[in-house]
Residue frames as a rotation matrix with the C-alpha (Angstrom) as fourth column:
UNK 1
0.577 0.816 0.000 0.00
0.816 -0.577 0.000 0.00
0.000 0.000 -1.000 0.00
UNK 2
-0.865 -0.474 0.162 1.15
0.473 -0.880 -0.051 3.85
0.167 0.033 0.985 -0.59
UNK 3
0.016 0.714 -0.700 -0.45
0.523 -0.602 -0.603 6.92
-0.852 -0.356 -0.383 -0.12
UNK 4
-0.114 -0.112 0.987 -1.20
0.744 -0.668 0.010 9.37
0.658 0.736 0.160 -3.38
UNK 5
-0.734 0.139 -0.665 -1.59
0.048 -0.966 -0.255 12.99
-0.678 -0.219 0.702 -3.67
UNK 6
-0.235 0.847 0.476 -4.72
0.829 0.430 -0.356 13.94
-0.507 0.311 -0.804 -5.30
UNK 7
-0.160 -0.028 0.987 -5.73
0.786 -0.608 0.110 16.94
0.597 0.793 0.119 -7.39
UNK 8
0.860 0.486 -0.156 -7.15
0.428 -0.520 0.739 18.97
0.278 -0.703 -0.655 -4.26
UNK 9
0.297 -0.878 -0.375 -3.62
0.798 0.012 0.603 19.34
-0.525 -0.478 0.704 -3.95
UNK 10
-0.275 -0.032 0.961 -3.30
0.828 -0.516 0.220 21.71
0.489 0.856 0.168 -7.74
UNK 11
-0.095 -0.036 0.995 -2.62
0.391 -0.920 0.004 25.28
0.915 0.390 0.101 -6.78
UNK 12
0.879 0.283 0.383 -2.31
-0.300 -0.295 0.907 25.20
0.370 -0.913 -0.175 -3.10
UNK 13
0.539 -0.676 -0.502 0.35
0.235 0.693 -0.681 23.07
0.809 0.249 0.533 -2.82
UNK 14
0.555 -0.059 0.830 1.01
-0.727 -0.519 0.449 23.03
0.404 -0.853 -0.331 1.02
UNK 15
0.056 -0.886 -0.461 4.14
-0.185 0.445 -0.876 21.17
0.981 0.135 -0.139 2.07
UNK 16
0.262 0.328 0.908 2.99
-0.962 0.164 0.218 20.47
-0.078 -0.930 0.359 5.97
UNK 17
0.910 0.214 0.354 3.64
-0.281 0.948 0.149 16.63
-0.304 -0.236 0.923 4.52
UNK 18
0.616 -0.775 -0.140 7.14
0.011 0.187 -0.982 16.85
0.787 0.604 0.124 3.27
UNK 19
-0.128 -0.836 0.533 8.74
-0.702 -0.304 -0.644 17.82
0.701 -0.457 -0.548 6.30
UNK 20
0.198 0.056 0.979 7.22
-0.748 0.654 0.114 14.57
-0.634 -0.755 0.171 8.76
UNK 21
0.980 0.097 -0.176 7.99
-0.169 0.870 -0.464 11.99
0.107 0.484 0.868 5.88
UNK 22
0.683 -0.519 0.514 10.27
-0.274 0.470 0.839 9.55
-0.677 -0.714 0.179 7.34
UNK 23
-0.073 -0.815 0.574 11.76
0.528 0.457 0.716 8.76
-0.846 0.355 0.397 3.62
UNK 24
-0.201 0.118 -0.973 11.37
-0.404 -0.914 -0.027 12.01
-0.892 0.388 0.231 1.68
UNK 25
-0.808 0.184 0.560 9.13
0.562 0.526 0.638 10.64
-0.177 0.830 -0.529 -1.43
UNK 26
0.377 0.897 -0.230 7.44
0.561 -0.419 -0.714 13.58
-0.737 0.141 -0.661 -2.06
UNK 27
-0.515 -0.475 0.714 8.17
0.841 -0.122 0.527 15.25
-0.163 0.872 0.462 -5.47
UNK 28
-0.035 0.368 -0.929 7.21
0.088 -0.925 -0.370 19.16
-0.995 -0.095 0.000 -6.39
UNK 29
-0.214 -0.028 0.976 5.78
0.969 0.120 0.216 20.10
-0.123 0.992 0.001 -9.29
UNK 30
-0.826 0.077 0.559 4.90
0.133 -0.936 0.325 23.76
0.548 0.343 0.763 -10.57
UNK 31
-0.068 0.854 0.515 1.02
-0.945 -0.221 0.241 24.00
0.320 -0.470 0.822 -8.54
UNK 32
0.835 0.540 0.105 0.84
-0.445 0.549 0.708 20.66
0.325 -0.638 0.698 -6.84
UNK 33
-0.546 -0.673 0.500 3.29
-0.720 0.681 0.131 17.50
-0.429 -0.288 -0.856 -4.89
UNK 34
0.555 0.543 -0.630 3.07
-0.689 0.724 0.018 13.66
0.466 0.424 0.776 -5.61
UNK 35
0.502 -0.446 0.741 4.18
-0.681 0.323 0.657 10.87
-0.532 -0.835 -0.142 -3.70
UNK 36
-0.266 -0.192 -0.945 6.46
-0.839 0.529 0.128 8.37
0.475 0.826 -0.302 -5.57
UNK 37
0.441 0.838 0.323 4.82
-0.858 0.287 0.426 5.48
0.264 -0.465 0.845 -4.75
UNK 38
0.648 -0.521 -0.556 7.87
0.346 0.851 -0.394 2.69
0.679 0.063 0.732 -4.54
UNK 39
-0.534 -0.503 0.679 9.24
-0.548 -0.405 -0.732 5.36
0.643 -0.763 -0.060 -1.79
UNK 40
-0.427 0.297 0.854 6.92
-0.864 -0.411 -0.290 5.49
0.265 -0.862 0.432 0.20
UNK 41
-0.829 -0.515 -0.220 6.34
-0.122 0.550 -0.826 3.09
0.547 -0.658 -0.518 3.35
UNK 42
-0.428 0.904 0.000 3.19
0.120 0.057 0.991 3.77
0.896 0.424 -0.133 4.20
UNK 43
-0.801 -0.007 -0.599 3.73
0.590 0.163 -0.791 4.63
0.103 -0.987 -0.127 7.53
UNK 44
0.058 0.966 0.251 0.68
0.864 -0.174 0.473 7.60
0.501 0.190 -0.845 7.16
UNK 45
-0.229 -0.353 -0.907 2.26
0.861 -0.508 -0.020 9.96
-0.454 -0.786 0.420 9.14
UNK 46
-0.936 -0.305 -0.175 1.90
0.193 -0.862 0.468 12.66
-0.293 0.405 0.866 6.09
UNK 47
-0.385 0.841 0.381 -1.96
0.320 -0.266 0.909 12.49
0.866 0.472 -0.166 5.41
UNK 48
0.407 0.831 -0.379 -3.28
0.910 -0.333 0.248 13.75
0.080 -0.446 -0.892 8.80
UNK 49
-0.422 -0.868 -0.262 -0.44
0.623 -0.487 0.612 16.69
-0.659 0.095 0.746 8.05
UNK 50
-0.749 0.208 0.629 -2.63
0.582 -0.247 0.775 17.92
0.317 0.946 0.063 4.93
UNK 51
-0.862 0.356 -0.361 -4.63
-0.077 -0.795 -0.602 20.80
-0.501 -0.491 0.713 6.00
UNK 52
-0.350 0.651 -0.673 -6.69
-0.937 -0.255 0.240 20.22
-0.015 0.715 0.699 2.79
UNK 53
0.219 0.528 0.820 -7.15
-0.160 0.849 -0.504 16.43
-0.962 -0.021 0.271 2.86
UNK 54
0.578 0.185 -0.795 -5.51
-0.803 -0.045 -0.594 15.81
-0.146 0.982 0.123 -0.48
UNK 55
-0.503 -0.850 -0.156 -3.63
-0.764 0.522 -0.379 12.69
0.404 -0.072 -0.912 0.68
UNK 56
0.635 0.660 0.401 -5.35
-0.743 0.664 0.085 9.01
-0.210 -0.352 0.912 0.58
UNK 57
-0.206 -0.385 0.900 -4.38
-0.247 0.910 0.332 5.72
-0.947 -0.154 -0.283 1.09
UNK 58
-0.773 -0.122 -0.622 -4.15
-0.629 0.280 0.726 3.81
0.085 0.952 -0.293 -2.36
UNK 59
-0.832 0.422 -0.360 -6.79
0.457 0.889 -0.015 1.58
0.314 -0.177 -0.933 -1.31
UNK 60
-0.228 0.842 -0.489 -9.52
-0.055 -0.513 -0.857 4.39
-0.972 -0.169 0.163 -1.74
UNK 61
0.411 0.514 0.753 -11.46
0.812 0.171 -0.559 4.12
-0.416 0.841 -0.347 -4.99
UNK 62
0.998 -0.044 -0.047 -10.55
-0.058 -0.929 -0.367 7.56
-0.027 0.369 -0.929 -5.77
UNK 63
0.300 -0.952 0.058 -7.30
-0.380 -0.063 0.923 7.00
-0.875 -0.299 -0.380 -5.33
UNK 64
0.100 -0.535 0.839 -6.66
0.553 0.731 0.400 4.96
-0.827 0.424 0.369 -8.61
UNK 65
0.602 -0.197 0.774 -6.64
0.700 -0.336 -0.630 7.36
0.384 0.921 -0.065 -11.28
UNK 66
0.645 -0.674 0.359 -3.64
-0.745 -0.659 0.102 9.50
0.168 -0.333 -0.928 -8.80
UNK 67
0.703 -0.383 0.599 -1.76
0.182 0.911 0.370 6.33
-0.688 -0.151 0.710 -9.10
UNK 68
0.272 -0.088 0.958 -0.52
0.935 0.262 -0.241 6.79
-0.230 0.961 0.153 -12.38
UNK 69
0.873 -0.289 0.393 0.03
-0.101 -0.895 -0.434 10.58
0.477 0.339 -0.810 -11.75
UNK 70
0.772 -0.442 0.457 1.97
-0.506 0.008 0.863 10.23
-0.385 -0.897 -0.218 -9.06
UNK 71
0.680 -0.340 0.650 3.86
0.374 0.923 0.092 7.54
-0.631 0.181 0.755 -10.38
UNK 72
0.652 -0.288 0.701 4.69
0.550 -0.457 -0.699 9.75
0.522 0.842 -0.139 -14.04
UNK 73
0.635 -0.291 0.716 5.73
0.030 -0.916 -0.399 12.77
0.772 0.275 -0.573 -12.38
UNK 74
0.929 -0.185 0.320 7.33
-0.305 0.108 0.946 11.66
-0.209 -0.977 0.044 -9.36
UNK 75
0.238 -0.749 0.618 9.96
0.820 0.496 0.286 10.12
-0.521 0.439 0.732 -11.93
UNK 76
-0.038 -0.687 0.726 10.61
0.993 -0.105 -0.047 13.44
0.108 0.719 0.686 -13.27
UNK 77
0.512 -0.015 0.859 10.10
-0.086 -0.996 0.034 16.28
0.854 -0.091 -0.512 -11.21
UNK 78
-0.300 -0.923 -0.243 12.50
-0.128 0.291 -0.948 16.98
0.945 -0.253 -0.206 -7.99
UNK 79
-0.333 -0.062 -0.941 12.77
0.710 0.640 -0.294 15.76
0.620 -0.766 -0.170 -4.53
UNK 80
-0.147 -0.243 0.959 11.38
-0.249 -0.929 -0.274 17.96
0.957 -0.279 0.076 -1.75
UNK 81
-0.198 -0.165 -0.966 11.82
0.785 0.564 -0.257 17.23
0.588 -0.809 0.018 2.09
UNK 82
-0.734 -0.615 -0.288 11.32
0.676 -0.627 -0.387 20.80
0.058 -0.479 0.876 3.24
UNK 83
0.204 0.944 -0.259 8.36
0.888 -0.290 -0.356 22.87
-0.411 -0.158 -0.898 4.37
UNK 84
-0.873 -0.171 0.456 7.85
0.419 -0.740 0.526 26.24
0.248 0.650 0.718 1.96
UNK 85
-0.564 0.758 -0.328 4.92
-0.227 -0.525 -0.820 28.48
-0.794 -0.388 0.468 2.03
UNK 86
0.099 0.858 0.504 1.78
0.395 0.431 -0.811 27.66
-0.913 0.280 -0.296 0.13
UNK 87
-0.702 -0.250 0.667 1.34
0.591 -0.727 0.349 29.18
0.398 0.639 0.658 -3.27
UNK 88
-0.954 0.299 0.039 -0.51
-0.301 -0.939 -0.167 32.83
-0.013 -0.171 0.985 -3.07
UNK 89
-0.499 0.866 0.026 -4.01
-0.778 -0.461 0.426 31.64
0.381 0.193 0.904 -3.78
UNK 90
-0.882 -0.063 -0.466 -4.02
-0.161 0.972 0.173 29.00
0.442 0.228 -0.867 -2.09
UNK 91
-0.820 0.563 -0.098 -6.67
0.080 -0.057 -0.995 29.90
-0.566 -0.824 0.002 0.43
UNK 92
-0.115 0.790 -0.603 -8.71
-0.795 -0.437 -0.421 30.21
-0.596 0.430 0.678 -3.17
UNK 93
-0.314 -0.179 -0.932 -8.21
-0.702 0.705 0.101 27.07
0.639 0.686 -0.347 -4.78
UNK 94
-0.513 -0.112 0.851 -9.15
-0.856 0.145 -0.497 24.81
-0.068 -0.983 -0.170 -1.69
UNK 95
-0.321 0.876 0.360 -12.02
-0.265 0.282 -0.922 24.48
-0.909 -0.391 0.142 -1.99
UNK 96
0.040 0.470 -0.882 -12.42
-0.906 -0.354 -0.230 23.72
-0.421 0.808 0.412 -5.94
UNK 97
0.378 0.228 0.897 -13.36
-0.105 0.974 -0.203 20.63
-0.920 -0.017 0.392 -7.17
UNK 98
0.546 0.216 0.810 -11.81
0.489 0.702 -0.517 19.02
-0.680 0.678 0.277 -10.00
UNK 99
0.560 -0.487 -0.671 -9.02
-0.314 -0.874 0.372 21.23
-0.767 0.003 -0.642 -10.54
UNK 100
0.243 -0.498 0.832 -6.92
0.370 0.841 0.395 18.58
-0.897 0.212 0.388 -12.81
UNK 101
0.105 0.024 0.994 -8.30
0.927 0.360 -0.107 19.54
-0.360 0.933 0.015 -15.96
UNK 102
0.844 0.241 0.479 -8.11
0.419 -0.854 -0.309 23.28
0.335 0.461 -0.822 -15.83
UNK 103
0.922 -0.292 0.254 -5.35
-0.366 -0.872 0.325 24.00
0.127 -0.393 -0.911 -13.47
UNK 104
0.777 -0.524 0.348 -2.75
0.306 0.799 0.518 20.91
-0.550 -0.296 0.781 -13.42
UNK 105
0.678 -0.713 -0.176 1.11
-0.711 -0.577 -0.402 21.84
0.185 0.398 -0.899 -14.77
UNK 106
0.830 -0.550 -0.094 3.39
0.555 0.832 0.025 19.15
0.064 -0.073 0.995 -15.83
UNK 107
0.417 -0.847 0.330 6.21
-0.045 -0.382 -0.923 21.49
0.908 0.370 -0.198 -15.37
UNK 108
-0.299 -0.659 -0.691 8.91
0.665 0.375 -0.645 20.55
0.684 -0.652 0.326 -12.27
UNK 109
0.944 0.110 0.309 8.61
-0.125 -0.751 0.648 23.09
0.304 -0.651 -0.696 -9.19
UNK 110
0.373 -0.863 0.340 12.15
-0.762 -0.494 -0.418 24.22
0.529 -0.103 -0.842 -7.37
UNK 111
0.540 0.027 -0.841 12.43
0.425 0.854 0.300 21.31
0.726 -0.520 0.450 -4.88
UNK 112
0.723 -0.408 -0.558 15.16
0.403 -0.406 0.820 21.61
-0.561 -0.817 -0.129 -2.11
C-alpha cells in the first residue's frame, strides 16, 4: 500500500507533509506535490499533516486514477523534504473541485 496525492492538492500546494515523511518521497511540481509510490512506506504519518485532505491511502477508490500521476511525475520532477509556504491563492483554490483539468502543470517546481 502507498499513499497518493490527489488533485485537491493543484494550486495550493502546502508542504505540511514533506517535512514529517520519514523517507522524503514527495516530489514538487509547478502548482501541486506527488508521492512516488515505490518510496513510500506507508507509515501515514503525512496524510493527517494535509490541511486540505488531499492525501489518501491507495486503497480508496478515488485513489486509482492519482496512481498513475503520481507515479509519471514523481519520476521526473525533484525531490522535496522541506516545508515552503503555500502558493498565493491558495486559500482560493481549496475548496475547488476538479481542478486537474483546468489548473494541473506538468512542469517541475524548485524542490530543495
Amino acid at each position: 500500500m502507498t499513499f497518493v496525492v490527489t488533485d485537491v492538492c493543484i494550486m495550493c500546494k502546502y508542504t505540511d507533509c514533506v517535512e514529517v515523511c520519514p523517507v522524503d518521497c514527495f516530489y514538487e511540481g509547478e502548482n501541486m506535490l506527488v508521492i512516488h509510490p515505490d518510496e513510500c512506506i506507508d507509515c501515514g504519518v503525512c496524510e493527517p499533516e494535509c490541511p486540505i485532505e488531499a492525501i489518501i491511502p491507495d486503497t480508496d477508490p478515488a485513489a486509482t486514477k492519482w496512481l498513475d500521476v503520481n507515479r509519471r511525475y514523481s519520476e521526473q520532477w525533484p525531490v522535496i523534504t522541506r516545508i515552503k509556504p503555500a502558493m498565493p491563492n491558495a486559500d482560493d483554490f481549496k475548496d475547488k473541485a476538479d481542478k486537474f483539468k483546468d489548473y494541473f502543470s506538468p512542469k517541475e517546481g524548485e524542490g530543495d
